[in-house]
Backbone of each chain as ProteinMPNN parsed JSONL, in Angstrom:
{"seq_chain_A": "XXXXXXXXXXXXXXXXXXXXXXXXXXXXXXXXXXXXXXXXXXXXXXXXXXXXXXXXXXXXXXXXXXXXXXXXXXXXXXXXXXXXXXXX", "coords_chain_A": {"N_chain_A": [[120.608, 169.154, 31.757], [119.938, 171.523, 32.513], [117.619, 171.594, 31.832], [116.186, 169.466, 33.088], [115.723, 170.454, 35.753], [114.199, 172.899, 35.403], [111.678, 171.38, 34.35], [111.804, 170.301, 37.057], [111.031, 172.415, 38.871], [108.606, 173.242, 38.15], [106.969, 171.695, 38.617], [107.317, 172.466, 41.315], [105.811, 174.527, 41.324], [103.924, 173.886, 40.265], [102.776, 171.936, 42.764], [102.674, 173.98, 44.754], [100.646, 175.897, 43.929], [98.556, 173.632, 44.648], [99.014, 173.269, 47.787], [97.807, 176.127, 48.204], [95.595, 176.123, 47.947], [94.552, 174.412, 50.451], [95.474, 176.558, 52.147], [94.198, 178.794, 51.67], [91.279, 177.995, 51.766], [91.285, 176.409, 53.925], [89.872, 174.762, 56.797], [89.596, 176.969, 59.587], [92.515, 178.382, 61.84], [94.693, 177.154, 61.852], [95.19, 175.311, 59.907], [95.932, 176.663, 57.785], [98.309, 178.24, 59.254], [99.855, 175.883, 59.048], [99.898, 175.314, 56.024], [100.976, 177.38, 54.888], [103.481, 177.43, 56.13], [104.276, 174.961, 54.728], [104.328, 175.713, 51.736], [106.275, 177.922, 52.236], [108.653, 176.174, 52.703], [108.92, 174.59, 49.998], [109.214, 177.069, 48.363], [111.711, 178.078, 48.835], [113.051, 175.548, 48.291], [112.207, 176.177, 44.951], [113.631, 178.875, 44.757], [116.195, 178.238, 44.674], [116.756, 176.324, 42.739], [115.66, 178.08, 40.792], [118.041, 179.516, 40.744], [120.288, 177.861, 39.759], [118.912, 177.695, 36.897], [118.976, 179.65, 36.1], [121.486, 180.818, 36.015], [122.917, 181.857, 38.192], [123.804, 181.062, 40.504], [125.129, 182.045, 43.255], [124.135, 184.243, 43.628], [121.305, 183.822, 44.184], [121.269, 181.929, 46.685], [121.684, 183.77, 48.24], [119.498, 184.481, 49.102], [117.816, 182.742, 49.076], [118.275, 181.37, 51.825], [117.622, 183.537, 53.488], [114.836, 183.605, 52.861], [114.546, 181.199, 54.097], [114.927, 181.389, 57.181], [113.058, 183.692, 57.144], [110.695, 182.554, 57.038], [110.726, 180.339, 59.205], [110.768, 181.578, 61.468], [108.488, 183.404, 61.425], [106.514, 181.764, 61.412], [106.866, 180.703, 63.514], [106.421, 182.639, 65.279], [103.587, 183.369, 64.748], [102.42, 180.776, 66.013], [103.572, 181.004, 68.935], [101.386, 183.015, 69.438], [99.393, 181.969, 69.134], [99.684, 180.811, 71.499], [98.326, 180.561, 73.562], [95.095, 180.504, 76.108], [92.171, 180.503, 74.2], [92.376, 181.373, 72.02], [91.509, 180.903, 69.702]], "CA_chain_A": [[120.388, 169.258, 33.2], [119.045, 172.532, 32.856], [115.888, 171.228, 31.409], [115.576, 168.948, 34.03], [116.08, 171.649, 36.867], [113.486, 173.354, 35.253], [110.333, 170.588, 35.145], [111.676, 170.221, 38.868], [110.77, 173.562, 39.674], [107.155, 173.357, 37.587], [106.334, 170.373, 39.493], [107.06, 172.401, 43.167], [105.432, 175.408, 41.265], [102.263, 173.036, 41.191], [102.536, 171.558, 44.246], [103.083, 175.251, 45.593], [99.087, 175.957, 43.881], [97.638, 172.674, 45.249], [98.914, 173.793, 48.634], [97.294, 177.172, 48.073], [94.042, 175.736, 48.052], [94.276, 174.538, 52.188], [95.992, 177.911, 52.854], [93.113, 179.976, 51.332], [89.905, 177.804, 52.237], [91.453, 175.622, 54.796], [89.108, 175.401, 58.016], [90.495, 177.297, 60.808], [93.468, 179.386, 61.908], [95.826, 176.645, 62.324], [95.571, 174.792, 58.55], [96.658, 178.02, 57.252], [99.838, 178.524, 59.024], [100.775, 174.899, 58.238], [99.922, 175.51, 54.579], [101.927, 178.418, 54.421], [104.838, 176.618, 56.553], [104.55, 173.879, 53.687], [104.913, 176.628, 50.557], [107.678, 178.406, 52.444], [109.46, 175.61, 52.226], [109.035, 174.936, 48.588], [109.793, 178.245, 47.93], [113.084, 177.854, 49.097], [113.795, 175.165, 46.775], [112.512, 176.685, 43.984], [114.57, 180.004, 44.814], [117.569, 177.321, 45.021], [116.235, 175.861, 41.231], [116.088, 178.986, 39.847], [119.175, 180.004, 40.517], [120.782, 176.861, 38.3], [118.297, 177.428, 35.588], [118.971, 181.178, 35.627], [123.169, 180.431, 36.568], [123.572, 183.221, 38.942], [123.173, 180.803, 42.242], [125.731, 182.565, 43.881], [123.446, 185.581, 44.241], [120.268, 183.547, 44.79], [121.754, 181.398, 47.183], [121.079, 184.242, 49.736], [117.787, 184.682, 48.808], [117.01, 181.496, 49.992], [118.841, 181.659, 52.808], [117.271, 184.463, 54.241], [113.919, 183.202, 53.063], [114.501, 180.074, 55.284], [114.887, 181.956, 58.169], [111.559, 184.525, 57.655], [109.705, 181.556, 57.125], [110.453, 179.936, 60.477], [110.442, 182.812, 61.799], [107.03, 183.797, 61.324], [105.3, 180.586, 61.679], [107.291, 180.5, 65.245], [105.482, 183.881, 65.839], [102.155, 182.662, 65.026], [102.308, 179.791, 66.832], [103.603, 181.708, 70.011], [100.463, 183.89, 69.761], [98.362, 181.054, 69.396], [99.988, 179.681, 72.299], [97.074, 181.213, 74.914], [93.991, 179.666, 75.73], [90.902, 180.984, 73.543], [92.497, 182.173, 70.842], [91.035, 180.416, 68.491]], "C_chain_A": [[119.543, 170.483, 33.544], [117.278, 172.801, 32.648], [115.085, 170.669, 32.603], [115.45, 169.515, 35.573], [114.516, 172.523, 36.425], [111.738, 172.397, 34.967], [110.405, 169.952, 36.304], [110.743, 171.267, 39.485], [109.118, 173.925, 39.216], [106.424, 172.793, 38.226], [105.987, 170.931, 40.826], [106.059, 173.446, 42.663], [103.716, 175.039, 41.287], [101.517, 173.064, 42.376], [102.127, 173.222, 44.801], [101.256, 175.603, 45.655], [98.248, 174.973, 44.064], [97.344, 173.261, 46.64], [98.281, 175.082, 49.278], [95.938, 177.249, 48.411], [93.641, 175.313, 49.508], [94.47, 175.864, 52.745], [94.841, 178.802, 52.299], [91.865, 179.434, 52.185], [89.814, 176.82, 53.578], [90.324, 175.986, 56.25], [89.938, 176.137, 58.905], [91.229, 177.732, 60.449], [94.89, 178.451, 61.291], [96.288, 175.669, 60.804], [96.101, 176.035, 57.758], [97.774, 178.337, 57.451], [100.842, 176.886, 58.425], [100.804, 174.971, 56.746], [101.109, 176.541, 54.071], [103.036, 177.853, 54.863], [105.195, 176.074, 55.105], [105.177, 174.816, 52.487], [105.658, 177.555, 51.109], [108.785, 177.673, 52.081], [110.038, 174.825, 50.875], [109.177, 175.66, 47.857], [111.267, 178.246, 48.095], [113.899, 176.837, 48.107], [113.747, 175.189, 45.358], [113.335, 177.53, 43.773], [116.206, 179.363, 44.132], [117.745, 176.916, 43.413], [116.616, 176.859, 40.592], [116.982, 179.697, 40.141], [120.21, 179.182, 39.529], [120.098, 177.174, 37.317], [118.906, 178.944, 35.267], [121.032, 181.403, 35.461], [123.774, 182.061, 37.023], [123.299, 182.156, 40.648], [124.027, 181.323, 43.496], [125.104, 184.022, 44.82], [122.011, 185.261, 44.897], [120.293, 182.419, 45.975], [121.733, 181.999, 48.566], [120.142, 184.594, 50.209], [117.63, 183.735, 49.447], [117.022, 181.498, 51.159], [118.286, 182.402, 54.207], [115.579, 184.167, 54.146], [113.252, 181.84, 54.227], [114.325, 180.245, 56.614], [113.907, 183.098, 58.393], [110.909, 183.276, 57.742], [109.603, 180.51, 58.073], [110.281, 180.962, 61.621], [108.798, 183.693, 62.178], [106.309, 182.825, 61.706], [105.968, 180.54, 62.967], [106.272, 181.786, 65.765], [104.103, 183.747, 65.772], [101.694, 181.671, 65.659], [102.349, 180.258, 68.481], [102.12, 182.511, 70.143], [99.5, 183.017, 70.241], [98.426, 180.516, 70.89], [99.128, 179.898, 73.691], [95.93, 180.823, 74.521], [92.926, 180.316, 75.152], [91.555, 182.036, 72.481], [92.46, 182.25, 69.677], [89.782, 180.347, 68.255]], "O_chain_A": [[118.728, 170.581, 34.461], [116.355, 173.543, 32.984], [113.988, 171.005, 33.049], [115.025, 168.776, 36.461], [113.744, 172.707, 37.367], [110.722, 172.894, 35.453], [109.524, 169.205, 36.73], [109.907, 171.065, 40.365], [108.469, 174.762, 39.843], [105.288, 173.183, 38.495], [105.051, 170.532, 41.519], [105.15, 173.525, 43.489], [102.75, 175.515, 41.882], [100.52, 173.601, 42.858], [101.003, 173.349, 45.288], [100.584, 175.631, 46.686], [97.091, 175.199, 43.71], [96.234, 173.665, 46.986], [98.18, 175.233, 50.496], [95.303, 178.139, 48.978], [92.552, 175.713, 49.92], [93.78, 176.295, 53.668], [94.83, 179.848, 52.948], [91.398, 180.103, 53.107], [88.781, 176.494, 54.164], [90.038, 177.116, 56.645], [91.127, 175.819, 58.913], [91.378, 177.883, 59.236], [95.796, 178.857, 60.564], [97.459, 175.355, 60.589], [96.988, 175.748, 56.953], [98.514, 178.7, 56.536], [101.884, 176.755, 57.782], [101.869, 174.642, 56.225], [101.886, 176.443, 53.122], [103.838, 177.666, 53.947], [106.106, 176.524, 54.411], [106.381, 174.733, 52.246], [105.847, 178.396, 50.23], [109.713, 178.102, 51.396], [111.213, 174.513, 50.683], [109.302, 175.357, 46.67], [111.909, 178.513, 47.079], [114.898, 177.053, 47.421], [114.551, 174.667, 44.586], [114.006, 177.384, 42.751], [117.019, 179.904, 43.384], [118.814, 177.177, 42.861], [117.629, 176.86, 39.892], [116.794, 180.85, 39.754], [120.853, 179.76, 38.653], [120.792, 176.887, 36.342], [119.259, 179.235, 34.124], [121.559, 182.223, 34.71], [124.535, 182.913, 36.563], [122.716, 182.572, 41.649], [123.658, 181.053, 44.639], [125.355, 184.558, 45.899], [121.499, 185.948, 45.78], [119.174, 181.969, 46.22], [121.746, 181.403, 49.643], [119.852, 184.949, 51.352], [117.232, 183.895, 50.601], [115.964, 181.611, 51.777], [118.398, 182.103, 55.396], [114.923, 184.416, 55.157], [112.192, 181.623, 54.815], [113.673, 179.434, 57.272], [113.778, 183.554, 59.529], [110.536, 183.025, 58.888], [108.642, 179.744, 58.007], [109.525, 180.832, 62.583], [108.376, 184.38, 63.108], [105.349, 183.086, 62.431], [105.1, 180.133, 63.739], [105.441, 181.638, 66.661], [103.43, 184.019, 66.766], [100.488, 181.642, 65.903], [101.414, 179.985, 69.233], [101.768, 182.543, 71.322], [98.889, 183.088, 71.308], [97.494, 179.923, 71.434], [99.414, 179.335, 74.748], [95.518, 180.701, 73.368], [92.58, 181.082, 76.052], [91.242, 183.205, 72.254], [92.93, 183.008, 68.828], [89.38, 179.912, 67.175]]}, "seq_chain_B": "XXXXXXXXXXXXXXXXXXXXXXXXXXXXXXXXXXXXXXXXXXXXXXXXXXXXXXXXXXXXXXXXXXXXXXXXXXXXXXXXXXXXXXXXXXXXXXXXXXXXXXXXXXXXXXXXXX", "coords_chain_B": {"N_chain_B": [[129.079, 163.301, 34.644], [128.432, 160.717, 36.473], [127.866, 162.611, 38.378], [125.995, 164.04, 37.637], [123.831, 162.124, 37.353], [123.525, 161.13, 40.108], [122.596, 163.653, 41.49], [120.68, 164.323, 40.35], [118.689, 161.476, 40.898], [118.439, 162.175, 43.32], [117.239, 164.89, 43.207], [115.042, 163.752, 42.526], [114.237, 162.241, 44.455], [113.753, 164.022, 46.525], [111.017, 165.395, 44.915], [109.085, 163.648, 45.033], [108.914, 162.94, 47.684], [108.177, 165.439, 48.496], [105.536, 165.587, 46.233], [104.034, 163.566, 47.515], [103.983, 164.481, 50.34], [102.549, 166.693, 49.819], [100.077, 166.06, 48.838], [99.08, 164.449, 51.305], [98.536, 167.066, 52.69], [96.449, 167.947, 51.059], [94.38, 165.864, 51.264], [94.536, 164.342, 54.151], [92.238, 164.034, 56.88], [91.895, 165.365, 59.541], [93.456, 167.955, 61.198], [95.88, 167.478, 62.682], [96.258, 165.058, 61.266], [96.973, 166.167, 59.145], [99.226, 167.516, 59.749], [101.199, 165.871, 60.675], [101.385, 164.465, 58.054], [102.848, 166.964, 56.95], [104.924, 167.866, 57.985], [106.882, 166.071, 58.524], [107.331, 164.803, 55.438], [107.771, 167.205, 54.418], [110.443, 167.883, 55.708], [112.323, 165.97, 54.918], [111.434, 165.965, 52.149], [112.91, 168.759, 51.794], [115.315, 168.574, 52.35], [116.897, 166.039, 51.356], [116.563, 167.789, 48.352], [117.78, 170.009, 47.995], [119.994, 168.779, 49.18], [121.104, 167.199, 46.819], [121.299, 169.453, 44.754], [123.776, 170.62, 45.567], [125.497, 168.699, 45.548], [125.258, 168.339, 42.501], [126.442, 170.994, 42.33], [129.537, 170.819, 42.873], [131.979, 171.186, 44.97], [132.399, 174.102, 46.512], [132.197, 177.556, 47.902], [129.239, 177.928, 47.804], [128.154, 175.855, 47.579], [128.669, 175.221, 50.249], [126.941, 176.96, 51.436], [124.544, 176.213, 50.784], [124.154, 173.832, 52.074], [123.878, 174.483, 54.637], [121.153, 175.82, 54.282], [120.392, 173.175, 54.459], [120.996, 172.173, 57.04], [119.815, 174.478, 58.063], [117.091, 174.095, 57.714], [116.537, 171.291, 58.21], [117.007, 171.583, 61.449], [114.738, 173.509, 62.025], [112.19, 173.104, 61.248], [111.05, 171.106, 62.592], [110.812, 172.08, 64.684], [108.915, 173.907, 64.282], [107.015, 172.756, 63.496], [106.137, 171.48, 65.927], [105.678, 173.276, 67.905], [103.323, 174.596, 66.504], [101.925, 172.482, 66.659], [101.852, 172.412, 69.419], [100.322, 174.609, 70.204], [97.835, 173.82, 69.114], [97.072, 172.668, 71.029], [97.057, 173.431, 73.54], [94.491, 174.747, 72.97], [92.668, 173.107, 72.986], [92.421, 171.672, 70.513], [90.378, 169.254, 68.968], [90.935, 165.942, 68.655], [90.791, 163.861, 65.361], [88.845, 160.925, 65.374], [87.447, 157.765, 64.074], [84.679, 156.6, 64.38], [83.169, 159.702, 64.714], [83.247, 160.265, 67.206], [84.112, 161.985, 70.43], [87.264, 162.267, 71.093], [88.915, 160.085, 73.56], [90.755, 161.484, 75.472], [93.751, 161.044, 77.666], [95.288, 163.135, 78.697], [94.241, 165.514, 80.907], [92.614, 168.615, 81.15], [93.854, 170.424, 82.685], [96.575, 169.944, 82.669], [97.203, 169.999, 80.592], [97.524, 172.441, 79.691], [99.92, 173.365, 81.311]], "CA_chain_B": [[128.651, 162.547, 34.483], [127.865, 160.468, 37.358], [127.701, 163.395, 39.602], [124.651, 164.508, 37.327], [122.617, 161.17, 37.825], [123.399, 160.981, 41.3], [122.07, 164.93, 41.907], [119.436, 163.836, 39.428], [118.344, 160.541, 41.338], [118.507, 162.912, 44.677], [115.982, 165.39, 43.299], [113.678, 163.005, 41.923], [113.397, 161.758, 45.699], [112.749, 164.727, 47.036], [110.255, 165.805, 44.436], [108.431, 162.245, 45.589], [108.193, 163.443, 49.241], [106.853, 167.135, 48.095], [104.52, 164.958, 45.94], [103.348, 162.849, 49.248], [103.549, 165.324, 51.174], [100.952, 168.01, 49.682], [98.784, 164.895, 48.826], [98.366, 164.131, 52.625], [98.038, 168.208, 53.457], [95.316, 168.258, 51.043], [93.151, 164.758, 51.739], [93.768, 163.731, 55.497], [90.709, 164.368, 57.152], [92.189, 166.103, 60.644], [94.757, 169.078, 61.399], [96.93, 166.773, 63.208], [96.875, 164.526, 60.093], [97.781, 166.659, 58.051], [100.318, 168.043, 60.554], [102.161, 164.54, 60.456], [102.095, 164.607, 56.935], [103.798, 167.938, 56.2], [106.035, 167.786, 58.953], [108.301, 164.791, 58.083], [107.137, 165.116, 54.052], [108.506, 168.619, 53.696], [111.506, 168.081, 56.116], [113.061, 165.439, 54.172], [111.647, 166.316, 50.745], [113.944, 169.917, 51.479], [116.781, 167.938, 52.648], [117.17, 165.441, 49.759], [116.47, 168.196, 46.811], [118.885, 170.709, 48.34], [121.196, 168.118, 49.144], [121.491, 166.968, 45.097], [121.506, 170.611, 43.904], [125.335, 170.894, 46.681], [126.243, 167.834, 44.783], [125.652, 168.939, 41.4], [127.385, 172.386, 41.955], [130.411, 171.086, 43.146], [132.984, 172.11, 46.433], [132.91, 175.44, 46.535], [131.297, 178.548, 49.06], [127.496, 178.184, 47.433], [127.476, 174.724, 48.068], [128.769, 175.223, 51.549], [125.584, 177.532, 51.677], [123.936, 175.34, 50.037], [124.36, 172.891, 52.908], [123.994, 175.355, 55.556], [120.31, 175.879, 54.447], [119.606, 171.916, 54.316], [121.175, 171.725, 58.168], [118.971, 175.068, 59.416], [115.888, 173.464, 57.723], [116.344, 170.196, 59.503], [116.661, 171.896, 62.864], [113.728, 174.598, 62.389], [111.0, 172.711, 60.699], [110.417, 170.504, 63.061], [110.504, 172.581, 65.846], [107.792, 175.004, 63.879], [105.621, 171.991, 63.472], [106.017, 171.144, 67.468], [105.171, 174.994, 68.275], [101.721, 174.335, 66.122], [100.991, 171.383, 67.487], [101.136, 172.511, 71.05], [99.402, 175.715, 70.164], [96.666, 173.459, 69.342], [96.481, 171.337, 72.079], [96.87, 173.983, 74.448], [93.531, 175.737, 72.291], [91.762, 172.035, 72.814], [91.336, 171.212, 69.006], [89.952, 167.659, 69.461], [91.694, 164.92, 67.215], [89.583, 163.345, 64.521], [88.02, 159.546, 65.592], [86.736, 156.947, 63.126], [83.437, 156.713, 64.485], [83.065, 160.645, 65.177], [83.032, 160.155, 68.884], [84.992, 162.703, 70.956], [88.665, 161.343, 71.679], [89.223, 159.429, 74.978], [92.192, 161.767, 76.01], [94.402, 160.823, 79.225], [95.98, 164.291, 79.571], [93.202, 166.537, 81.849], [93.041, 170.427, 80.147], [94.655, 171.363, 83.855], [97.82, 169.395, 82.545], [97.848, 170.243, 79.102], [98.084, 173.733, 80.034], [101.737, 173.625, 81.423]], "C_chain_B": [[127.944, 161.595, 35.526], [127.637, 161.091, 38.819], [126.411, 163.788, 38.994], [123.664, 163.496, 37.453], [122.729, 160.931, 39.502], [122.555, 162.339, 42.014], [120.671, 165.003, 41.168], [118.127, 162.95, 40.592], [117.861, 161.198, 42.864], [117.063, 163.93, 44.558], [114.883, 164.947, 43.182], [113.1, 162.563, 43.593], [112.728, 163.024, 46.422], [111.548, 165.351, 46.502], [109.078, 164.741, 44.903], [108.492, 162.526, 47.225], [107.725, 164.672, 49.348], [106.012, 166.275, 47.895], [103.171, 164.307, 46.979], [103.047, 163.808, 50.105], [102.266, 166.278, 51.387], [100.051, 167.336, 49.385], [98.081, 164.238, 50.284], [97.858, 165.711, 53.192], [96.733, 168.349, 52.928], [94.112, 167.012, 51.005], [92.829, 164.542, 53.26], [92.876, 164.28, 56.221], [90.841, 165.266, 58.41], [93.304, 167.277, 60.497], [95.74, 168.127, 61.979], [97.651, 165.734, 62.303], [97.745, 164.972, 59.322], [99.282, 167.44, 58.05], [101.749, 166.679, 60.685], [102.451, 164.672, 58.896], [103.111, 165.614, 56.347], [104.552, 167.764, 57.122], [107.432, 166.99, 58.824], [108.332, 165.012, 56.605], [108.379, 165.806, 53.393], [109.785, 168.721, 54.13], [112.147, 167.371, 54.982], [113.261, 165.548, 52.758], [113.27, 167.817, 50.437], [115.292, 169.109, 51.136], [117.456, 167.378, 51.287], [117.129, 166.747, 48.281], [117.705, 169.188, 46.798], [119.996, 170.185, 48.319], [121.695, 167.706, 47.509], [121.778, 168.16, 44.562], [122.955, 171.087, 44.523], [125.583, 169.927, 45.672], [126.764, 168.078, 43.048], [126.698, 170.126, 41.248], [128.441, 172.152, 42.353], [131.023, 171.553, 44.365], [133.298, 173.474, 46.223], [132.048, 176.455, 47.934], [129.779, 178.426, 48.927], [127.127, 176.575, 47.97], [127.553, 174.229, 49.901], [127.544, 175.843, 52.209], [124.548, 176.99, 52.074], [123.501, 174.238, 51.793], [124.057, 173.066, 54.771], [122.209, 175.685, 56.141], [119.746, 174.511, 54.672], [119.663, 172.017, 56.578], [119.842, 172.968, 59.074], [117.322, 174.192, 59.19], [115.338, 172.388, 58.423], [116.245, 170.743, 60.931], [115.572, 172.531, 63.072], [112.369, 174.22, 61.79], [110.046, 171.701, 61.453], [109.563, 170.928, 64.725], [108.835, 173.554, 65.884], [106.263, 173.98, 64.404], [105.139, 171.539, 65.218], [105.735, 172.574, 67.786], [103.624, 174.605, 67.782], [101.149, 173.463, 66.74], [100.457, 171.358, 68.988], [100.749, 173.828, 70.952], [97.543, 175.024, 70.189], [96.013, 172.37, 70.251], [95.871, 171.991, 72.868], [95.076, 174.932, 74.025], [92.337, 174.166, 72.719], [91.281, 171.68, 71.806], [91.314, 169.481, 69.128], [90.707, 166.755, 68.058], [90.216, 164.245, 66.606], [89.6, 161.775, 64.696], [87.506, 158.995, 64.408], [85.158, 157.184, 63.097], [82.732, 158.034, 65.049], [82.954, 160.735, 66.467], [84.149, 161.334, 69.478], [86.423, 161.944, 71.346], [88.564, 161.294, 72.993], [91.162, 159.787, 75.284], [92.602, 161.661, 77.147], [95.238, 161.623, 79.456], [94.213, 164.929, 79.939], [93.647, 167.856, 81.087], [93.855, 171.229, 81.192], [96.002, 171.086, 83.167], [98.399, 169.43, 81.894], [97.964, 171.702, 78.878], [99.144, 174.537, 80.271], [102.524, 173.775, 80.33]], "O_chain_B": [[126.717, 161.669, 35.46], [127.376, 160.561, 39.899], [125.53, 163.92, 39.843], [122.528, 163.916, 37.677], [121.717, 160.462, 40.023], [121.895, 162.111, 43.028], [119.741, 165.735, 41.505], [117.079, 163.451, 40.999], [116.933, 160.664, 43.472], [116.115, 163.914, 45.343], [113.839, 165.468, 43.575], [111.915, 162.546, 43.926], [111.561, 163.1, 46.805], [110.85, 165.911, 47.347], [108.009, 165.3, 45.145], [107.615, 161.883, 47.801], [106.919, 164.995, 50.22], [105.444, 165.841, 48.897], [101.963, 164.515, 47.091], [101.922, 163.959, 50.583], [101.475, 166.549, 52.29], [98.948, 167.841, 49.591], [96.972, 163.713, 50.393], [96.939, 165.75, 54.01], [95.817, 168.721, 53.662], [92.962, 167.332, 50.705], [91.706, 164.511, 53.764], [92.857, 165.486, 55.975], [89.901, 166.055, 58.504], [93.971, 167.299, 59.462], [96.749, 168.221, 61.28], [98.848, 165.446, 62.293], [98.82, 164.546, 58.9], [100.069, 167.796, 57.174], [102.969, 166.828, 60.757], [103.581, 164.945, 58.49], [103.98, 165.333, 55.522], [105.276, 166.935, 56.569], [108.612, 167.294, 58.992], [109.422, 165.468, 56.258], [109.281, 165.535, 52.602], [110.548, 169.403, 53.446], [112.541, 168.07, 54.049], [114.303, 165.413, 52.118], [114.13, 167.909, 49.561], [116.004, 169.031, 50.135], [118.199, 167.926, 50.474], [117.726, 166.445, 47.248], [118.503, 169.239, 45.862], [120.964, 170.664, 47.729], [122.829, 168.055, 47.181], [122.665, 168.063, 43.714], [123.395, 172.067, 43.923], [125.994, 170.489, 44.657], [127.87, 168.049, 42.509], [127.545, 170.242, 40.363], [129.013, 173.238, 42.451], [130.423, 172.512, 44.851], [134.376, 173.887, 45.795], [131.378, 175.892, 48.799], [129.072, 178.792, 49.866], [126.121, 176.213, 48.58], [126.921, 173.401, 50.557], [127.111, 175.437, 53.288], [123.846, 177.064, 53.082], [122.386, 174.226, 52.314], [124.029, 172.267, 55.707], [121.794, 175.789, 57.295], [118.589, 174.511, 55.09], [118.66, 171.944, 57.288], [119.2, 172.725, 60.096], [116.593, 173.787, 60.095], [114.263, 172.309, 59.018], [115.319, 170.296, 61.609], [115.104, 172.38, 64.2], [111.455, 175.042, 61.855], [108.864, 171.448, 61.224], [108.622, 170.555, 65.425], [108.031, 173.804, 66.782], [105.243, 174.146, 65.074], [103.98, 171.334, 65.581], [104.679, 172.088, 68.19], [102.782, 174.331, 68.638], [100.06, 173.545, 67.307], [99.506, 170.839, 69.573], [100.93, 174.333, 72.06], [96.539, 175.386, 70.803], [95.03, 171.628, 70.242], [94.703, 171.787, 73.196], [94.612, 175.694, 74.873], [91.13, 174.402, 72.68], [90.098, 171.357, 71.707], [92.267, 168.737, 69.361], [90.87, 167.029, 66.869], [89.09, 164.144, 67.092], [90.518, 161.259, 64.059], [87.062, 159.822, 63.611], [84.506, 157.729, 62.206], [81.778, 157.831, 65.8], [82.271, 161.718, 66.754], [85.13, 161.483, 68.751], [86.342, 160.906, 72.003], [88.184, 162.268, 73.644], [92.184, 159.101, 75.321], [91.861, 162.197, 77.971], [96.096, 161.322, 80.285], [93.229, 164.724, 79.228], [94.739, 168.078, 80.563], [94.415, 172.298, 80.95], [96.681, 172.107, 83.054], [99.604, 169.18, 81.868], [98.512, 172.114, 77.855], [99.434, 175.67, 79.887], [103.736, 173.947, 80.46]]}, "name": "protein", "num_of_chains": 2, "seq": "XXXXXXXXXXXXXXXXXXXXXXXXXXXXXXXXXXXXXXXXXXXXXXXXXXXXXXXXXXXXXXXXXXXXXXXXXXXXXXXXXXXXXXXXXXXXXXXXXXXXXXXXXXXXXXXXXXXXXXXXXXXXXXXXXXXXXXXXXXXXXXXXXXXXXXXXXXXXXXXXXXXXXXXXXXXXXXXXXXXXXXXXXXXXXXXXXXXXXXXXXX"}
């Protein structure tokens, strides 16, 4: 199981550098924070992953946790800024 | 035993709506596309992979955690993506048309302002 926990987490660690590629060259302001939205939230379940592969999820369990909540967090704050006309 | 193919069978789905998901952020051709795709994609992919990794670990405090992050993700991911989306309305980013033509929108920019 721990094998398979671990080409879970290779797979988001992919995905994570596909997504990398809109968030760097993406046009515009606004493909950027969704890109980053998107690999926040695959961060979170790798965090979640590697805590089974590593078997401490008790401690990374608040890692995530707390990552879940910067990462709406922030994209709520960029969005609010955006939220005035010409500011793009 | 059949708690590990069922937490198994659980991640595999959500690894299959990551998959979909970052395959529509990086082809569809608009921001709004691609704003539909991650939006539902990434909600449910969390949901489902989180939810199998509570199952695997068992009743205890981590999986109560565990369960804690699937419920804030469902409430705050969608709301993020509705914050972006009316950031960019209110900014006038034009939706993307077949035949490049400007969209035939029936809100006025006075209305989409509120």
């Amino acid at each position: 199981m721990i094998d398979f926990f671990l080409v879970s987490s290779l797979i988001l660690g992919l995905l994570v550098f596909l997504c990398l590629y809109r968030g760097i060259l993406g046009p515009g302001f606004l493909n950027r924070i969704v890109a980053i939205n998107v690999i926040g939230t695959k961060i979170v379940v790798i965090l979640t992953l590697m805590g089974f592969i590593v078997q401490r999820i008790d401690m990374f369990v608040d890692t995530s946790l707390a990552y879940a909540l910067l990462n709406f967090i922030g994209t709520l704050t960029a969005a609010k800024y955006l939220e005035r006309k010409g500011a793009i | 035993m059949i708690v590990e193919i069922l937490s198994g069978l659980l991640v595999v789905c959500g690894l299959f709506l990551f998959v979909s998901g970052t395959l529509g952020l990086l082809r569809l051709p608009d921001f709004y596309c691609r704003m539909h795709a991650t939006g539902k994609c990434d909600t449910l992919g969390a949901l489902l992979a989180l939810t199998g990794l509570a199952v695997y670990n068992g009743f205890s405090l981590v999986s109560l955690k565990i369960i804690f992050i699937v419920i804030f993700i469902f409430l705050a991911n969608p709301t993020a993506t509705h914050a972006i989306g009316r950031a960019a309305l209110i900014n006038r980013v034009l939706p993307w048309t077949k035949d490049s033509s400007p969209a035939s929108s029936n809100v006025t920019p006075e209305e989409e302002a509120k």
